[in-house]
N, C-alpha and C positions, 0 to 999 in steps of 0.2 A: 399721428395726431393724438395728443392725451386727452382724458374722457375731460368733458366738461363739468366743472363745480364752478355754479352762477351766483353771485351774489347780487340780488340785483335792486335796485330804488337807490344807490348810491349818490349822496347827497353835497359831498364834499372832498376835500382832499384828504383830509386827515382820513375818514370815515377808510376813500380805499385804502391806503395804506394800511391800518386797522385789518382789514378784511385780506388783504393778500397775505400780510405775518401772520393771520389766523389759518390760511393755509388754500383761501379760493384761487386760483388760476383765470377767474373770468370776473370781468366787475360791468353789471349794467346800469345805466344811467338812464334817464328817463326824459324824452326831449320830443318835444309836438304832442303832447299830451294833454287833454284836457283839466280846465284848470281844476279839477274839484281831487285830480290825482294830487296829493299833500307833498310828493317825496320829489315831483318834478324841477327841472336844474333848470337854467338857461347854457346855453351852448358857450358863453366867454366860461361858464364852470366847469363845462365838461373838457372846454378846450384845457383849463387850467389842473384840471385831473388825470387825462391822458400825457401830459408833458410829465406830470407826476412820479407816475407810477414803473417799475421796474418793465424792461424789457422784457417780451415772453409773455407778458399778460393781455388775454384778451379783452379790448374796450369795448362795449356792445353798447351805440344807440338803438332804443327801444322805444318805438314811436306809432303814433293811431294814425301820422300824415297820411295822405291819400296822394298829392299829386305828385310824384315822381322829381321832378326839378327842386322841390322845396326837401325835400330829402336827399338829395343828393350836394345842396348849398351847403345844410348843417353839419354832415356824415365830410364833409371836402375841410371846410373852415375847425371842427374837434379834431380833426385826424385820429377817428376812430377806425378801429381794425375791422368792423363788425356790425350789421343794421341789421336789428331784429324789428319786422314787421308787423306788430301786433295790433294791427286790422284787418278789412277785407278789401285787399288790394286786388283786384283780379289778376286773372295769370297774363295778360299782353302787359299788363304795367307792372309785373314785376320781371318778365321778360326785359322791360327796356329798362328797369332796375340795372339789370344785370349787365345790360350793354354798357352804360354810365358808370356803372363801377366795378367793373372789371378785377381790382387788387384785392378786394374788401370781402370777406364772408359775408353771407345772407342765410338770415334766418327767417322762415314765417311759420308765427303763431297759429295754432290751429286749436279752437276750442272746442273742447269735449262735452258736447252735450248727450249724444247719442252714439249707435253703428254708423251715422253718417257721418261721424269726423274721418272714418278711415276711407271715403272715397274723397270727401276732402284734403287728407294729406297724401295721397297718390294723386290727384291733381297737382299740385303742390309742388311737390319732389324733384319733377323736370328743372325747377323757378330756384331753387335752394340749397344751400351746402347742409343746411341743417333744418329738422322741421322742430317745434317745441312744440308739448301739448300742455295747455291749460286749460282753467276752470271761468267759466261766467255766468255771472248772474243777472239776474234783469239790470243792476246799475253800473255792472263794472263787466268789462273784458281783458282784466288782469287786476292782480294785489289785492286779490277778492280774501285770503286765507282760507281758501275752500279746497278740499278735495274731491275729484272726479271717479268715475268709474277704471279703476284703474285694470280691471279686467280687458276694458277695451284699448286704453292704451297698451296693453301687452299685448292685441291681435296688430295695433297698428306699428309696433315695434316687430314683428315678428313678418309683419308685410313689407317693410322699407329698403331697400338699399342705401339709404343716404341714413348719417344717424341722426337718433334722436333723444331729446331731452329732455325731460320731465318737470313741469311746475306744476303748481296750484295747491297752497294749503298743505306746501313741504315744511317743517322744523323736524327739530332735534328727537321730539318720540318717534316722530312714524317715518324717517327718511331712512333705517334700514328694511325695514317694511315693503317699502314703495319700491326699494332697490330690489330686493330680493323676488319680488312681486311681476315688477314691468319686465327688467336687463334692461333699462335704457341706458343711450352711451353717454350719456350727463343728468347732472341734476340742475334745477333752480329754482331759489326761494328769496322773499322779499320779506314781507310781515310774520313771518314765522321766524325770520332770524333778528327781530326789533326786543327793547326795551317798551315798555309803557306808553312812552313820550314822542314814539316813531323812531329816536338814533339807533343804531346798530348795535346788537351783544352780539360781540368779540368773543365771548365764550361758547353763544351759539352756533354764531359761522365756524369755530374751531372744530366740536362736535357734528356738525353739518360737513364740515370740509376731510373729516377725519372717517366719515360715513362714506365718503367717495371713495377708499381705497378697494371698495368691494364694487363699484363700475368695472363695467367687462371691455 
């Protein structure tokens, strides 16, 4: 399995395309999201992005849903590869995640406020192929532009079997930093790889995607 480079708030189809010539392997889309999130798709776009996009690339819905069947309708109807969990699902409902989607990777978010995300993400870990760590803030629990303590995602990286993936408040200055820092086995970034306006620089996901090559 190659290390993950996440692109992720992917808006359109042009946008992945953009973002996979710039050199990412992973493109997330953003689906059951509350509305105030600006970059969120409807699922006929995701679906029209996944038919899109070259084989070999991983589709990631990334989603706050909670009940288990309404994620599994969307993640069935996109034919995406990959449901990243960026809420607090508990672990029996992400157990019966796992029963219901059997083909499909599973990721869950796990926010780094304190020492207590790494008894968080070993609970976790049984639930997941992959854990991600990000940053929240009182208003947002993702696409914040923030970074965490990344000390502590290198003890939780250092504690895992399963791998892991780095967001929160990654671009193009501090994403060899962060590499060199954590060892995580991917990266991912949203508003760090944007223009002004919220679309995509191609120049940054390139530089971001080109930082990957140092993933272990």
């Amino acid at each position: 399995m190659s290390p993950v480079i996440k692109v992720c708030g992917i808006q359109n189809v042009d946008e992945a395309l953009g973002a996979v010539e710039a050199g990412t392997n992973t493109i997330g889309m953003l689906l059951g999201v509350p509305d105030y999130v600006q970059d969120k798709i409807s699922p006929e776009t995701a679906k029209q992005i996944v038919s899109s996009i070259p084989r070999g690339i991983r589709t990631v819905m990334v989603t706050h849903l909670l009940e288990v069947n309404d994620i599994v309708e969307i993640a069935g109807y996109t034919g995406v590869s990959t449901v990243q969990i960026h809420n607090e699902l508990i672990t029996n409902k992400m157990d019966q995640l796992r029963r219901n989607l059997p083909d499909l990777g599973l990721i869950k978010a796990i926010h780094v406020l304190d020492n207590t995300a790494i008894k968080q993400a070993k609970e976790y870990e049984p639930f997941s192929d992959m854990i991600l760590l990000d940053t929240k803030t009182k208003g947002r629990i993702g696409g914040t532009g923030k970074i965490h303590d990344w000390n502590i995602s290198k003890k939780i990286v250092d504690k895992m079997k399963r791998p892991v993936i780095l967001a929160g408040g990654l671009n193009p200055d501090n994403i060899e930093d962060a590499i060199k820092k954590v060892r995580p086995f991917g990266i991912d970034a949203n508003s760090g790889l944007e223009h002004e306006d919220g679309t995509k620089d191609f120049k940054k996901i390139r530089i971001f995607s080109l930082a990957g090559l140092l993933l272990s």
